[in-house]
PQR file of N, CA, C, O and H, with PARSE charges and radii, in Angstrom:
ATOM      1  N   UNK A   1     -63.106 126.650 163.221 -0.4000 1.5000
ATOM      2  CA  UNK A   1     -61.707 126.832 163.524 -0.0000 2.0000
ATOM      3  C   UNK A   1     -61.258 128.180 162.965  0.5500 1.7000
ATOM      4  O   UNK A   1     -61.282 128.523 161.783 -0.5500 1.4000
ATOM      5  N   UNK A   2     -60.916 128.764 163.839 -0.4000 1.5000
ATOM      6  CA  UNK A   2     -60.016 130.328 163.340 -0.0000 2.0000
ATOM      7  C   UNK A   2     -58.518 130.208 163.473  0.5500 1.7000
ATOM      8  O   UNK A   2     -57.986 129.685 164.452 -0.5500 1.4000
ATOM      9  H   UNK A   2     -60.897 128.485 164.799  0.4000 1.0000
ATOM     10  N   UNK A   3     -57.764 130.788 162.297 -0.4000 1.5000
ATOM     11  CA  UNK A   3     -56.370 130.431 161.874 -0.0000 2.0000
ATOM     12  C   UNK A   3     -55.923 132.430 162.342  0.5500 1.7000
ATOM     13  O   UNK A   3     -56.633 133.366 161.973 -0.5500 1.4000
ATOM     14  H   UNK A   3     -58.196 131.213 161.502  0.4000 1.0000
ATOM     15  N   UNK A   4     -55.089 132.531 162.884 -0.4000 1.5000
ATOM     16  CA  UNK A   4     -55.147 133.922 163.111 -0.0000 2.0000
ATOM     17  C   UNK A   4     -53.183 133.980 162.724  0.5500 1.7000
ATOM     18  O   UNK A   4     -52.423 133.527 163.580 -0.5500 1.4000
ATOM     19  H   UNK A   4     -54.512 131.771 163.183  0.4000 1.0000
ATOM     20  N   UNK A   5     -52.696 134.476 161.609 -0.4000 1.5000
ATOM     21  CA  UNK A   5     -51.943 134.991 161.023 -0.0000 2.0000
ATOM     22  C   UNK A   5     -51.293 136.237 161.604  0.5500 1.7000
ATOM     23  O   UNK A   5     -51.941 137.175 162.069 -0.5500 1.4000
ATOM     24  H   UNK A   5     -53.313 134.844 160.913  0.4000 1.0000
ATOM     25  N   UNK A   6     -49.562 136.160 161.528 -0.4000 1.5000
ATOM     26  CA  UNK A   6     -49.170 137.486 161.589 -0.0000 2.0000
ATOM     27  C   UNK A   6     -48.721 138.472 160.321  0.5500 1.7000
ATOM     28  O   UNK A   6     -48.505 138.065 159.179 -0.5500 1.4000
ATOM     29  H   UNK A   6     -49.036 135.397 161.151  0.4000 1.0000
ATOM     30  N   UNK A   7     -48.644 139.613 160.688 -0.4000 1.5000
ATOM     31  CA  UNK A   7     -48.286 140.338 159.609 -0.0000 2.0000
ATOM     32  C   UNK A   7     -47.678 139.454 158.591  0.5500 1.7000
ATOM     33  O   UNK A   7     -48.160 139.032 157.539 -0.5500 1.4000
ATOM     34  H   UNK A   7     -48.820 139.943 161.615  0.4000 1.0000
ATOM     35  N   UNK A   8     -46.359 139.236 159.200 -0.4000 1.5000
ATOM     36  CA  UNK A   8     -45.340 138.832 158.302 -0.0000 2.0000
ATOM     37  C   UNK A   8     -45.948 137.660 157.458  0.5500 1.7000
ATOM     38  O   UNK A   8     -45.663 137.650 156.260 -0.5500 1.4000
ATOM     39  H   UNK A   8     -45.967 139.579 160.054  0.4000 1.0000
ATOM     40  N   UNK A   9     -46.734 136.697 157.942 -0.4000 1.5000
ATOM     41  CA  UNK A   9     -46.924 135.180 157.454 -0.0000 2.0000
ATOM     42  C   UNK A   9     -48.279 136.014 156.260  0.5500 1.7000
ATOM     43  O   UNK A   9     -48.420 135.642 155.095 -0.5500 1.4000
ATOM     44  H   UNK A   9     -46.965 136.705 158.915  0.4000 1.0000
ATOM     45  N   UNK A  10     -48.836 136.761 156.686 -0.4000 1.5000
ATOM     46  CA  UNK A  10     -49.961 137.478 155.627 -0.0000 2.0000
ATOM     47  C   UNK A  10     -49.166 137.825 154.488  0.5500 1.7000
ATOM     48  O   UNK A  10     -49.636 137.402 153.432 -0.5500 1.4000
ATOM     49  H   UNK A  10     -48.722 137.064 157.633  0.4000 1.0000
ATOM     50  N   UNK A  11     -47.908 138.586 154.377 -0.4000 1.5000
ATOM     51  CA  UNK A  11     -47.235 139.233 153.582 -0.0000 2.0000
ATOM     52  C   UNK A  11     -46.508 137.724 152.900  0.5500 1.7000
ATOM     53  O   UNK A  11     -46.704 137.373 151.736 -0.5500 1.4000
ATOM     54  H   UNK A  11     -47.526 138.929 155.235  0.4000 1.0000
ATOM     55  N   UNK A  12     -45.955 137.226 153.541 -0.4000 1.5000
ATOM     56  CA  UNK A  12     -45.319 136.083 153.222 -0.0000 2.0000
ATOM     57  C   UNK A  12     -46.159 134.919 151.877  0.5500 1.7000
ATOM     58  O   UNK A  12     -45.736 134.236 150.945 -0.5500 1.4000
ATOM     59  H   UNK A  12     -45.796 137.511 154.487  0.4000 1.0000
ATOM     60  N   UNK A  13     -47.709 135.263 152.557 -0.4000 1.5000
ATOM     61  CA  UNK A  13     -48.390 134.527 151.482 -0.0000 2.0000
ATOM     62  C   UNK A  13     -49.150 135.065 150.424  0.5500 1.7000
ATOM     63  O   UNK A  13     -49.631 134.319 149.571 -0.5500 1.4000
ATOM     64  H   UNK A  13     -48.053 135.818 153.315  0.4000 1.0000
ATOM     65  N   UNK A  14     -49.330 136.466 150.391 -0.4000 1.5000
ATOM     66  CA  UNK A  14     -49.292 137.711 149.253 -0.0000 2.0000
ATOM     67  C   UNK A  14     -47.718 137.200 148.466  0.5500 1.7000
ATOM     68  O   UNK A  14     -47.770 136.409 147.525 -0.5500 1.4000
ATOM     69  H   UNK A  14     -48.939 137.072 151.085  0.4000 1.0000
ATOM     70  N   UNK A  15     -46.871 137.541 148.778 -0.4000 1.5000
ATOM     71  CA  UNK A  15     -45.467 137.552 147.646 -0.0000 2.0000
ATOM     72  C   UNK A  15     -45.668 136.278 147.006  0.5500 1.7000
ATOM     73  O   UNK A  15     -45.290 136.274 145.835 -0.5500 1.4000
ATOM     74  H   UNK A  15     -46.830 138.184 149.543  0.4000 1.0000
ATOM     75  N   UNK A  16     -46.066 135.383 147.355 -0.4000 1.5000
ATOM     76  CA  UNK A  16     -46.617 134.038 146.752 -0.0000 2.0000
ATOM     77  C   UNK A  16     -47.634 134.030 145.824  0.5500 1.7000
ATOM     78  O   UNK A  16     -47.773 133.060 145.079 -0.5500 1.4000
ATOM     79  H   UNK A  16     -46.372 135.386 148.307  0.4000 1.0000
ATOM     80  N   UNK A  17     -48.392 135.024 145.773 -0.4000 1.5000
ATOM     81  CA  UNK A  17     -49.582 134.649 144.609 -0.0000 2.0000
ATOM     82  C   UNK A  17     -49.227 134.891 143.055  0.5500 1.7000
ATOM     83  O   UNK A  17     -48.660 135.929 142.715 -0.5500 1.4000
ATOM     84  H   UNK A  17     -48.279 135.811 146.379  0.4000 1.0000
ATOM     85  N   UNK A  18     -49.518 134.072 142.291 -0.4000 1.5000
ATOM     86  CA  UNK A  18     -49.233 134.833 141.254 -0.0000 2.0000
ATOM     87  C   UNK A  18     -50.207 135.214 140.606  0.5500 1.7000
ATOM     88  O   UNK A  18     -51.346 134.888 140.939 -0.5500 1.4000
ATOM     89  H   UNK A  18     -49.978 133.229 142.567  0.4000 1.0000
ATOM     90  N   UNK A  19     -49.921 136.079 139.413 -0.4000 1.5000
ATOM     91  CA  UNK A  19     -51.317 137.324 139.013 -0.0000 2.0000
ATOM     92  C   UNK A  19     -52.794 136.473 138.473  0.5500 1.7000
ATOM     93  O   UNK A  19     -53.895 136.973 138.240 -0.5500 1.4000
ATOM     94  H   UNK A  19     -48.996 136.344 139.143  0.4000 1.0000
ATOM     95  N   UNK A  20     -52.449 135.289 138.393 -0.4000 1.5000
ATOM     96  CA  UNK A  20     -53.687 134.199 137.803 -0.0000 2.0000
ATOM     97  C   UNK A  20     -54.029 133.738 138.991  0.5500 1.7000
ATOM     98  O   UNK A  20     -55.116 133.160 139.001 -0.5500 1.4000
ATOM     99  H   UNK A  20     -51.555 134.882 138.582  0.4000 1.0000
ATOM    100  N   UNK A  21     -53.340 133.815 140.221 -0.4000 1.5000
ATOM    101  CA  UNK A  21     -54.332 133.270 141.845 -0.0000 2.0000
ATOM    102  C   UNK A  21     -55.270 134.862 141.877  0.5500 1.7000
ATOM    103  O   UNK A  21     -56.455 135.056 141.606 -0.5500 1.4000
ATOM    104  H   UNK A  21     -52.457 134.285 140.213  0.4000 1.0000
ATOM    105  N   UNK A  22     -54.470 135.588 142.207 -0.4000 1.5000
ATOM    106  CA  UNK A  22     -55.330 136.535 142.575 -0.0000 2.0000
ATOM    107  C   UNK A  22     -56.165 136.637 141.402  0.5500 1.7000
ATOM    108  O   UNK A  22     -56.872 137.483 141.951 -0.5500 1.4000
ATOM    109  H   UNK A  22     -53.507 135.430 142.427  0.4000 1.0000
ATOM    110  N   UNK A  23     -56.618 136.535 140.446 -0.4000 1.5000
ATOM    111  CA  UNK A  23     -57.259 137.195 139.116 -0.0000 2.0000
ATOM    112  C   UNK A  23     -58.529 136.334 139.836  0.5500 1.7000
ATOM    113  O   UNK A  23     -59.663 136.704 140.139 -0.5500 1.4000
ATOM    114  H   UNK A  23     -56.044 135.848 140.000  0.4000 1.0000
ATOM    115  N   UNK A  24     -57.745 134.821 140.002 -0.4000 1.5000
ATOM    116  CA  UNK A  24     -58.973 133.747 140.162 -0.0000 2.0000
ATOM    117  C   UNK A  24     -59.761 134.346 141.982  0.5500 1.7000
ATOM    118  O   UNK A  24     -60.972 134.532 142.095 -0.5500 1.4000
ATOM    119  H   UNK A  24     -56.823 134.520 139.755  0.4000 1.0000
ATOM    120  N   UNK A  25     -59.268 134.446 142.576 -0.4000 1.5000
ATOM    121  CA  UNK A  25     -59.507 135.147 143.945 -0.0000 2.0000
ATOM    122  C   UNK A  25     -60.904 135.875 143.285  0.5500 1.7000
ATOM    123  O   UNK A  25     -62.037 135.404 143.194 -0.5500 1.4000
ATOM    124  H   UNK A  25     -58.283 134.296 142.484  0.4000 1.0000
ATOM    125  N   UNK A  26     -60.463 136.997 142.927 -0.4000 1.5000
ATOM    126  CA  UNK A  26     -61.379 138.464 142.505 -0.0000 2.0000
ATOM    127  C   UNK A  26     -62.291 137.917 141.652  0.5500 1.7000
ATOM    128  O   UNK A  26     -63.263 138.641 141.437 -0.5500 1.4000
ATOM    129  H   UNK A  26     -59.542 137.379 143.000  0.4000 1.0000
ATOM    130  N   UNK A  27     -62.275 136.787 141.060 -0.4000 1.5000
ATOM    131  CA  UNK A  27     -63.423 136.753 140.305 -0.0000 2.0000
ATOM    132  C   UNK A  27     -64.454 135.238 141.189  0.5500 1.7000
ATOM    133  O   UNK A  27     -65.279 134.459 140.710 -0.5500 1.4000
ATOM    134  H   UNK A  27     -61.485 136.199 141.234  0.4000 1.0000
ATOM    135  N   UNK A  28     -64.072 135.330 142.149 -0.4000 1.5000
ATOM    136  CA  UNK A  28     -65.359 134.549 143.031 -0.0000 2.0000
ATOM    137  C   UNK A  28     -65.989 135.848 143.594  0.5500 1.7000
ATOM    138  O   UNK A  28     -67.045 135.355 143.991 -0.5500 1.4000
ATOM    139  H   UNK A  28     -63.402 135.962 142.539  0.4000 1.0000
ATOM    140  N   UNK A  29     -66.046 136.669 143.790 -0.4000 1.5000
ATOM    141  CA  UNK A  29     -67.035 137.525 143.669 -0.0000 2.0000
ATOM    142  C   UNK A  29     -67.253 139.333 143.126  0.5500 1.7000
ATOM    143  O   UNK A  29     -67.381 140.297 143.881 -0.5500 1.4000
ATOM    144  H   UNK A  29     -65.188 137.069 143.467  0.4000 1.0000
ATOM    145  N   UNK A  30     -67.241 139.339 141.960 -0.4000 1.5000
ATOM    146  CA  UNK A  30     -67.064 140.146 141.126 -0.0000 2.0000
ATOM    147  C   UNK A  30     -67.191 141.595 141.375  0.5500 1.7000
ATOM    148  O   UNK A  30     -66.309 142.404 141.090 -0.5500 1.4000
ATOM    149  H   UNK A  30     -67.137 138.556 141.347  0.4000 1.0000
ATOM    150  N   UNK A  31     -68.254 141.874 141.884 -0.4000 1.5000
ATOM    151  CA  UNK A  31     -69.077 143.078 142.885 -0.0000 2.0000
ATOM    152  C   UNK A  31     -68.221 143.660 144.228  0.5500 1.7000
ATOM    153  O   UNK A  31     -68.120 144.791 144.703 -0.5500 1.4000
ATOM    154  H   UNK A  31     -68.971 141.216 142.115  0.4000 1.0000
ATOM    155  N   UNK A  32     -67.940 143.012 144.418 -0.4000 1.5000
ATOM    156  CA  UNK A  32     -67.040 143.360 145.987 -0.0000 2.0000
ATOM    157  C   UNK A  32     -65.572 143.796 145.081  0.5500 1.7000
ATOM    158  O   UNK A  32     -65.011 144.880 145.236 -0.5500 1.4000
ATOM    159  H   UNK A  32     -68.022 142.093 144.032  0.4000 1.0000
ATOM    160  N   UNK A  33     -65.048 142.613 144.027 -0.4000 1.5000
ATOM    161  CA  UNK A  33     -63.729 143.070 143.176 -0.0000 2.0000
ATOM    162  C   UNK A  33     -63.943 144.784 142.803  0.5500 1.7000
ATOM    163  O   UNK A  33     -63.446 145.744 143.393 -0.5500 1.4000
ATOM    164  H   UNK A  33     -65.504 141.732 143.901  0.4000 1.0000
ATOM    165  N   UNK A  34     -64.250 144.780 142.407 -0.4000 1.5000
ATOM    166  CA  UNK A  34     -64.487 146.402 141.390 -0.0000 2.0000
ATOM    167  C   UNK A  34     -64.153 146.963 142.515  0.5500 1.7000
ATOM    168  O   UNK A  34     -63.080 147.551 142.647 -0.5500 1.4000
ATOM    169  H   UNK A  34     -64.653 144.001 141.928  0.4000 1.0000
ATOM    170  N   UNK A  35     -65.236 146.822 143.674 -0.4000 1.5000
ATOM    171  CA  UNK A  35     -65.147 148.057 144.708 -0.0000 2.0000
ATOM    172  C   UNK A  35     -63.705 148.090 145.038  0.5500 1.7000
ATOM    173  O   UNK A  35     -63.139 149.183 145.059 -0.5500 1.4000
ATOM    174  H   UNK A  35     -66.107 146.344 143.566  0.4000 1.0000
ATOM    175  N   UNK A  36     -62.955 146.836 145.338 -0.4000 1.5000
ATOM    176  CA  UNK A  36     -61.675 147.107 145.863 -0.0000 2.0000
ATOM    177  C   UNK A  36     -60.376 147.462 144.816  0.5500 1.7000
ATOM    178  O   UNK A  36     -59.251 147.902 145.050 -0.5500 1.4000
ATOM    179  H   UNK A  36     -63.416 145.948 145.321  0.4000 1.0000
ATOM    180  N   UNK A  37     -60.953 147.125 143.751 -0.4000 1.5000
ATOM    181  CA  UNK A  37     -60.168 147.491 142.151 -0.0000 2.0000
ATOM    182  C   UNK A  37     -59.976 149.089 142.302  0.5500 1.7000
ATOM    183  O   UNK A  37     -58.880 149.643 142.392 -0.5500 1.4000
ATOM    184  H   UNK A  37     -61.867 146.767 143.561  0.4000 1.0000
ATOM    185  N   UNK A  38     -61.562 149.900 142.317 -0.4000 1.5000
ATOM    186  CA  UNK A  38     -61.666 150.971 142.286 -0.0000 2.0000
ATOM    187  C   UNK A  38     -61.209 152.059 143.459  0.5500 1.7000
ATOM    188  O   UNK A  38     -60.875 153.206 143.161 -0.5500 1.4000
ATOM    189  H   UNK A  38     -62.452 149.450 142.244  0.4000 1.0000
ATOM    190  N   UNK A  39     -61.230 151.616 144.686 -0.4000 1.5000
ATOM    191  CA  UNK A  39     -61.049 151.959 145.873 -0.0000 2.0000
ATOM    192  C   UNK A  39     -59.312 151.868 145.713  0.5500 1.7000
ATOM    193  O   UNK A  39     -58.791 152.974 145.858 -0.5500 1.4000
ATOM    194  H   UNK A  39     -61.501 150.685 144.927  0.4000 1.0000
ATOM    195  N   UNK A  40     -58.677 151.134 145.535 -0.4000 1.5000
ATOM    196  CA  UNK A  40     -57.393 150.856 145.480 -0.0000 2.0000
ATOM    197  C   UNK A  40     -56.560 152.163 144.455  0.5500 1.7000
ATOM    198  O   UNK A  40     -55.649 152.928 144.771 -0.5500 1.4000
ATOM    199  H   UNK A  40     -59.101 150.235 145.417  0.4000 1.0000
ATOM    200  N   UNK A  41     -57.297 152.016 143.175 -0.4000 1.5000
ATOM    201  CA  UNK A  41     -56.720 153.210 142.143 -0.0000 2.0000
ATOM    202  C   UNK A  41     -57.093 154.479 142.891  0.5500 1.7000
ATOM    203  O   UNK A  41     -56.224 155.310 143.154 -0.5500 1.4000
ATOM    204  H   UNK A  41     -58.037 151.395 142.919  0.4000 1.0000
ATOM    205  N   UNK A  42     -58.326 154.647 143.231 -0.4000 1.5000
ATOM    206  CA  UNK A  42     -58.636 156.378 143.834 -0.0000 2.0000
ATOM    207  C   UNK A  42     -57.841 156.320 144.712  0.5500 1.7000
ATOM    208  O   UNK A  42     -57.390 157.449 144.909 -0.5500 1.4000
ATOM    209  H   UNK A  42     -59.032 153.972 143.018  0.4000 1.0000
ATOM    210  N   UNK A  43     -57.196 155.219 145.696 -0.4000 1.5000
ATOM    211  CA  UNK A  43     -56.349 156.223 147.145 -0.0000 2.0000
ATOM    212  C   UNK A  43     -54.835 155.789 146.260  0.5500 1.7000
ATOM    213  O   UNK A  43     -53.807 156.175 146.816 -0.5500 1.4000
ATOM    214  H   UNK A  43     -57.562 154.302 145.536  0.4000 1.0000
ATOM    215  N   UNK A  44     -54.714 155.247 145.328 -0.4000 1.5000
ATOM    216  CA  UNK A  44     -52.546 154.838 145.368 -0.0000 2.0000
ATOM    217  C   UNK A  44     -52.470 154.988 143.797  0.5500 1.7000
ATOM    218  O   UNK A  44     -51.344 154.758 143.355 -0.5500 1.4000
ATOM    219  H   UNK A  44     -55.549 154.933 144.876  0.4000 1.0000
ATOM    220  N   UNK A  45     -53.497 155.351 142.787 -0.4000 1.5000
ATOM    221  CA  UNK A  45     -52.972 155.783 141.616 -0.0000 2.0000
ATOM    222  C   UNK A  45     -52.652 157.024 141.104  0.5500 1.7000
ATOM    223  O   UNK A  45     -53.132 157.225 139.988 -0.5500 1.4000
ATOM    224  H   UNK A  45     -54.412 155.539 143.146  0.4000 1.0000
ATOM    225  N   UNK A  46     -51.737 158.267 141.751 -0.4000 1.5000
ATOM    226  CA  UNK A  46     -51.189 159.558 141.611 -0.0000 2.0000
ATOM    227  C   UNK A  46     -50.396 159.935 140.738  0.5500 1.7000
ATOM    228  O   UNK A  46     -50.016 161.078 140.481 -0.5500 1.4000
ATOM    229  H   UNK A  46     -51.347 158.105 142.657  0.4000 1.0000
ATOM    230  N   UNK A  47     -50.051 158.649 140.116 -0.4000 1.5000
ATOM    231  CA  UNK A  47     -49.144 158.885 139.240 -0.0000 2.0000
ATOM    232  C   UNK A  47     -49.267 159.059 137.683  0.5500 1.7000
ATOM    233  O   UNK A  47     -49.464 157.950 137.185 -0.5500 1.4000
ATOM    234  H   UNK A  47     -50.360 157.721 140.324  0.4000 1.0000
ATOM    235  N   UNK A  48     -49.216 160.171 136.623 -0.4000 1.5000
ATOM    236  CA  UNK A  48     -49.695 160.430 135.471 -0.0000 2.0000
ATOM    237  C   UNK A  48     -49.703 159.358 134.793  0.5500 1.7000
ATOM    238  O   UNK A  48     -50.671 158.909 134.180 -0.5500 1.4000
ATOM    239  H   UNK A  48     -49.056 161.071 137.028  0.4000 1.0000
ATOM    240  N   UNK A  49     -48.758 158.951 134.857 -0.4000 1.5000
ATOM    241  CA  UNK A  49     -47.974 157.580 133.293 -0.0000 2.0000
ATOM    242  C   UNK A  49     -48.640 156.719 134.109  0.5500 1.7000
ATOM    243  O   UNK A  49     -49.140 155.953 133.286 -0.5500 1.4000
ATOM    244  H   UNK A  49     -47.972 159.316 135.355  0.4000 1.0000
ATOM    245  N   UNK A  50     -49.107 156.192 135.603 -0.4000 1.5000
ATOM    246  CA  UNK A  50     -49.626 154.899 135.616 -0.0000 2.0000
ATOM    247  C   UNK A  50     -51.493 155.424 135.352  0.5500 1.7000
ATOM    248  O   UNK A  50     -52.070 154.766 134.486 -0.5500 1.4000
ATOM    249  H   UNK A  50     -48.701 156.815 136.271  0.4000 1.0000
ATOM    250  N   UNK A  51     -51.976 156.061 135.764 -0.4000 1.5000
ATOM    251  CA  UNK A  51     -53.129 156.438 135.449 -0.0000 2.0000
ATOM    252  C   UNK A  51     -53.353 156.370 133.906  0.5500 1.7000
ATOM    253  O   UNK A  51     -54.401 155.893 133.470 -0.5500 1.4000
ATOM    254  H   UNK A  51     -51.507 156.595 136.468  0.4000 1.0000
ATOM    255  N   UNK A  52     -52.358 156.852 133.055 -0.4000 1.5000
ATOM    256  CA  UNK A  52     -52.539 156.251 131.114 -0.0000 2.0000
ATOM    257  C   UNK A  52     -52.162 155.533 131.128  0.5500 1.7000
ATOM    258  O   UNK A  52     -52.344 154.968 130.049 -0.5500 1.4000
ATOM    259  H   UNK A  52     -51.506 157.240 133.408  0.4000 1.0000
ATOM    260  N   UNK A  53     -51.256 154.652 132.155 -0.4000 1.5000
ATOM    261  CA  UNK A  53     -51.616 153.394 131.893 -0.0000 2.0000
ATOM    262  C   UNK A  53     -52.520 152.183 131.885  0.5500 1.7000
ATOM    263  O   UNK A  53     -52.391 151.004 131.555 -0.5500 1.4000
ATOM    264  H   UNK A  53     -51.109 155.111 133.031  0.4000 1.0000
ATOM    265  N   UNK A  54     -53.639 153.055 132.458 -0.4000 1.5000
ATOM    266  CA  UNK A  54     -54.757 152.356 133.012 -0.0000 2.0000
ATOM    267  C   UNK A  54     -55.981 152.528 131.932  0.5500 1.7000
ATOM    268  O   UNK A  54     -57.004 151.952 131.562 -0.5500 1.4000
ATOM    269  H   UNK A  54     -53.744 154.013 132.726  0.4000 1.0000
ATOM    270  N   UNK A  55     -55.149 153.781 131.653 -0.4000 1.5000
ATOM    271  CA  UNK A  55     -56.785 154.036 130.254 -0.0000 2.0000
ATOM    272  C   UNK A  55     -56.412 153.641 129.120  0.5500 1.7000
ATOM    273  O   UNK A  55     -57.228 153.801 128.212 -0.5500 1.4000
ATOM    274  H   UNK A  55     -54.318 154.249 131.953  0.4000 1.0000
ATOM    275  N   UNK A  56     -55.051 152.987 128.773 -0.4000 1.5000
ATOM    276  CA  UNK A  56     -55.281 152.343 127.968 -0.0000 2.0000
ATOM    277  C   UNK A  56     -55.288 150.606 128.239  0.5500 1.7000
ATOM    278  O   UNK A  56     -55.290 149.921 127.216 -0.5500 1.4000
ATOM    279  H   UNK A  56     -54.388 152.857 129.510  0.4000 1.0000
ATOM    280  N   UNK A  57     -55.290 150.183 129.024 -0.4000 1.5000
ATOM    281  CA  UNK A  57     -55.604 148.939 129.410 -0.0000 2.0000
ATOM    282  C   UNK A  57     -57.545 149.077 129.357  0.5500 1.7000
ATOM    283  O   UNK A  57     -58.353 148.534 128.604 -0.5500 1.4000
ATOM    284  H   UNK A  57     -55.288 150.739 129.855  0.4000 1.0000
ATOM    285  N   UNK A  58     -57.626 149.477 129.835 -0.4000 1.5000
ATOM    286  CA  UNK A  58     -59.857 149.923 129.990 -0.0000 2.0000
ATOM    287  C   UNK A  58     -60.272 150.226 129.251  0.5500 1.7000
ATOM    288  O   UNK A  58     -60.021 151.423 129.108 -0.5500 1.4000
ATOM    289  H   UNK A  58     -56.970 149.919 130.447  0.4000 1.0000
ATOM    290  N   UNK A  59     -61.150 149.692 128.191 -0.4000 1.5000
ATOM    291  CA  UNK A  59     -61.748 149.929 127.092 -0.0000 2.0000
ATOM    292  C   UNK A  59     -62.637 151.063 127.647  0.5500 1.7000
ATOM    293  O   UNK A  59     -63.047 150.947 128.802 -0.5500 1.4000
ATOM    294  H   UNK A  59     -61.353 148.719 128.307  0.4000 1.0000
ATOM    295  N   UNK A  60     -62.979 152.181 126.896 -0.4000 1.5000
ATOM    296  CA  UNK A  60     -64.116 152.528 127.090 -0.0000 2.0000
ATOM    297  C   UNK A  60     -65.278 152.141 127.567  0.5500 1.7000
ATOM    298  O   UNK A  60     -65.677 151.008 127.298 -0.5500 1.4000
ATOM    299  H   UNK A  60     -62.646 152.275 125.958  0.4000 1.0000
ATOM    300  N   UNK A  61     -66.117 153.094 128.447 -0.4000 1.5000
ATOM    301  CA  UNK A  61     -67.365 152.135 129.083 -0.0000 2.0000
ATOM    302  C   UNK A  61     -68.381 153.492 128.506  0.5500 1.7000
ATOM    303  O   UNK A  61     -68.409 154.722 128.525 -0.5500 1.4000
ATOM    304  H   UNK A  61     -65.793 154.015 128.666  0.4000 1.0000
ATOM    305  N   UNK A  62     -69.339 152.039 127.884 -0.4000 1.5000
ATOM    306  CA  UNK A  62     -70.219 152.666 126.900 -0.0000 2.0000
ATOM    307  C   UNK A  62     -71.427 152.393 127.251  0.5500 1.7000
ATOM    308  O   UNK A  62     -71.596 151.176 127.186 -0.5500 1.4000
ATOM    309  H   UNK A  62     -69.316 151.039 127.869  0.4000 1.0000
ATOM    310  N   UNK A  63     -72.505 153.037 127.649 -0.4000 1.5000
ATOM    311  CA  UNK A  63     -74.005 152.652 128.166 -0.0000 2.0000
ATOM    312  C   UNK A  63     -74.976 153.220 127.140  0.5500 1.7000
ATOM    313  O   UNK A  63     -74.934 154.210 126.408 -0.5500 1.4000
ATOM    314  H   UNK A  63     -72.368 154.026 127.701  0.4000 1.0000
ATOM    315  N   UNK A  64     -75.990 152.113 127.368 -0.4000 1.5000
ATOM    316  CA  UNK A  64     -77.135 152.176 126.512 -0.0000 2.0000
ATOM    317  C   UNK A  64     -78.053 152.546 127.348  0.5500 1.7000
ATOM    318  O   UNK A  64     -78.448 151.560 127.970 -0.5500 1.4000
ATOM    319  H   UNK A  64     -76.024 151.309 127.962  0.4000 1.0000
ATOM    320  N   UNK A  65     -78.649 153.625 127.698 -0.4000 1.5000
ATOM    321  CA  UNK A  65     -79.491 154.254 128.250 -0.0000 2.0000
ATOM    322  C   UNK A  65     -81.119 153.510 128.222  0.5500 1.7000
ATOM    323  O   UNK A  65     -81.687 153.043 129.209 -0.5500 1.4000
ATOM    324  H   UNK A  65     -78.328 154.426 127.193  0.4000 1.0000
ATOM    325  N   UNK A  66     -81.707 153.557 126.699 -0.4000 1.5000
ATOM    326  CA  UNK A  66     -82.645 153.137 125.899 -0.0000 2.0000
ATOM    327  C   UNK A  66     -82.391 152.276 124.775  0.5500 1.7000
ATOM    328  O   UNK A  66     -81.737 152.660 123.805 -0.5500 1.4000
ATOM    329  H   UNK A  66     -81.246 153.936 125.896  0.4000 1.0000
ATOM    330  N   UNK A  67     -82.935 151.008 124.881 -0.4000 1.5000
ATOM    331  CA  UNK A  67     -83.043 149.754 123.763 -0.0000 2.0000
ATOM    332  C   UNK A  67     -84.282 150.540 122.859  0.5500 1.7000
ATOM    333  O   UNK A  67     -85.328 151.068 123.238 -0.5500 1.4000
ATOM    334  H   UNK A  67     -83.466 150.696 125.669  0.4000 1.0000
ATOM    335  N   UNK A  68     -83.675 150.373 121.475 -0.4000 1.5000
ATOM    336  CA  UNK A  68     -84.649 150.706 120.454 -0.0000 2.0000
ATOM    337  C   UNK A  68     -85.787 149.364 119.801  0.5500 1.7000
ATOM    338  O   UNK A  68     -86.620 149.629 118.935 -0.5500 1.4000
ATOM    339  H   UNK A  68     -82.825 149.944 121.167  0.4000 1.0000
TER
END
């Protein structure tokens, strides 16, 4: 069965989520999240103060190259 939605009823059920639906959404598949996390900030985050706002929400990302 295909349910085929209009704009409005799409938008209608976005203004409805709250930030713990979507959190739970994005984390059934984690890999695809990032991409659209990341994809989302590179095209609509232009703005100075929200971009520090972002680095300080994001811990540093720290890689271990080589295990000793």
């Amino acid at each position: 069965m295909t349910i085929k939605l209009t704009e409005g009823q799409i938008q209608s059920i976005l203004n409805r989520l709250s930030k713990d639906q979507v959190i739970d959404y994005l984390s059934e598949d984690v890999e695809k999240s990032v991409d659209i996390i990341c994809t989302f900030i590179y095209n609509y985050v232009d703005s100075k103060i929200l971009q520090d706002k972002l680095k300080r929400h994001f811990p540093p990302v720290q890689m271990e190259l080589f295990s000793n």
